[in-house]
Steps between C-alpha positions, in 0.01 A plus 500: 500500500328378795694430781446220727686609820326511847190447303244198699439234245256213660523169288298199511605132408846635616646187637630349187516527140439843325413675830784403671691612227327794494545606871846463451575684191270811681669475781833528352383801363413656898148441521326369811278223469147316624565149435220246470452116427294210655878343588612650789828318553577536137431884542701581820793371324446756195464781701793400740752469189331848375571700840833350543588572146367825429423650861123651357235409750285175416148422625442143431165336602323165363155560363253344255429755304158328486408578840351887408512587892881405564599677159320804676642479824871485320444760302409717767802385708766574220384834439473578840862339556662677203234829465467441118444231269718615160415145316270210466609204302236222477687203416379215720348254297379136448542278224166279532451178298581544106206278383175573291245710670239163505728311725613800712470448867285746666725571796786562297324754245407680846835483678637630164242762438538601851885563528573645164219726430329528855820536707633725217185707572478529864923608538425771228181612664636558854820638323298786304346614770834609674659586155221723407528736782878503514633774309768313308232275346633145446540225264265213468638153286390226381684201405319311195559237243515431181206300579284799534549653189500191290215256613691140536235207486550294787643788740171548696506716822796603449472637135121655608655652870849668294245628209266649782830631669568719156145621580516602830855730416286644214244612701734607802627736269187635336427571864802693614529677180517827679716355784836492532447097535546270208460147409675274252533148427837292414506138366827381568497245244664142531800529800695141681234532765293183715166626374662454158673157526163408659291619141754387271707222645647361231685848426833553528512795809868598389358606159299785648567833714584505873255658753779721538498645139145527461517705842789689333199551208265588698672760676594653147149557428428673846758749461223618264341843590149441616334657171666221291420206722142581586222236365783333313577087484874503475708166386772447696709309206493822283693659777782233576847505480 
């Protein structure tokens, strides 16, 4: 079972929500972290209640993981900080408009485009070039959507970004085949999150899982050895509870 203490685990969109949760629930387990998020204030506080609950050592910067040069520099700076990078979990996203692809506005299908599949892309790029050389490999993951495997009509950017996201894993692990770096995808399905409430608002948040438990889920599924999680697309709800 693979073991998540003193491992580095860099997240993205870890401010709130299902990265938040996640940073926590690693942490708890002893595992340093790279935190990142475009809200700084929001992010310091995660990483203050992380240290001062677990003691592991927390790097917390705010980046848009749009901007290809500061994802770069960060990279560089955490594994220079912390000499390896165990873990990469892509989970900053954005939700876009939900509206038919004729009235789409054009600088929301490119803000969209640009921070789920673009940002997703530059963070694992700088990432496997430090994993790759590092002889304890590393882990590379993607967090999906149901969206992506499952063409919604009206979902636009979002939907076409998460299905290109299931793409890019795919061929991240074609390519490291003979590395001891792997790639896999995890849709965490429908969790009491604001990017939910904000695509469904007339649901009832109490009826669906907790950031927490689909952390809790997604933490089941990385215990995985590496050959059984390589090029797979996990679903977080077959693994909760």
């Amino acid at each position: 079972m693979y073991s998540f203490s003193e491992k580095v685990v860099l997240i993205t969109g870890a401010s709130r929500g299902i990265g938040a949760a996640l940073a926590d629930a690693i942490a708890a387990e002893g595992a340093n972290l790279c935190l990142i998020a475009r809200d700084a204030e929001t992010l310091r506080a995660v990483a203050y209640d992380i240290r001062s609950t677990y003691g592991v050592e927390v790097m917390a910067r705010a980046c848009d993981v749009r901007d290809a040069v500061r994802v770069e520099t960060l990279v560089k700076d955490a594994y220079q900080r912390f000499g390896r990078l165990d873990i990469i979990i892509n989970n900053a996203a954005m939700l876009g408009q939900i509206t038919p692809i004729h009235e789409y506005d054009i600088e929301q299908w490119n803000a969209t485009i640009a921070t789920n599949l673009h940002g997703a892309f530059y963070v694992s790029r700088s990432a496997l070039q430090r994993m790759r050389e590092q002889q304890e490999g590393g882990r590379i993951v993607f967090v999906t959507s149901s969206v992506a495997r499952q063409i919604r009509a009206g979902w636009g950017a979002y939907a076409v970004s998460k299905y290109a996201v299931e793409g890019l894993m795919q061929l991240i692990a074609l390519e490291c085949e003979k590395t001891k770096v792997i790639a896999c995808s995890i849709n965490p399905g429908g969790a009491a999150t604001l990017m939910r409430r904000i695509a469904y608002p007339k649901e009832d948040p109490s009826t669906l899982p907790s950031p927490e438990q689909v952390a809790q889920a997604f933490l089941k599924i990385l215990r995985l050895p590496d050959k059984a999680l390589n090029g797979r697309a996990f679903n977080a709800r077959d693994h909760l509870g």
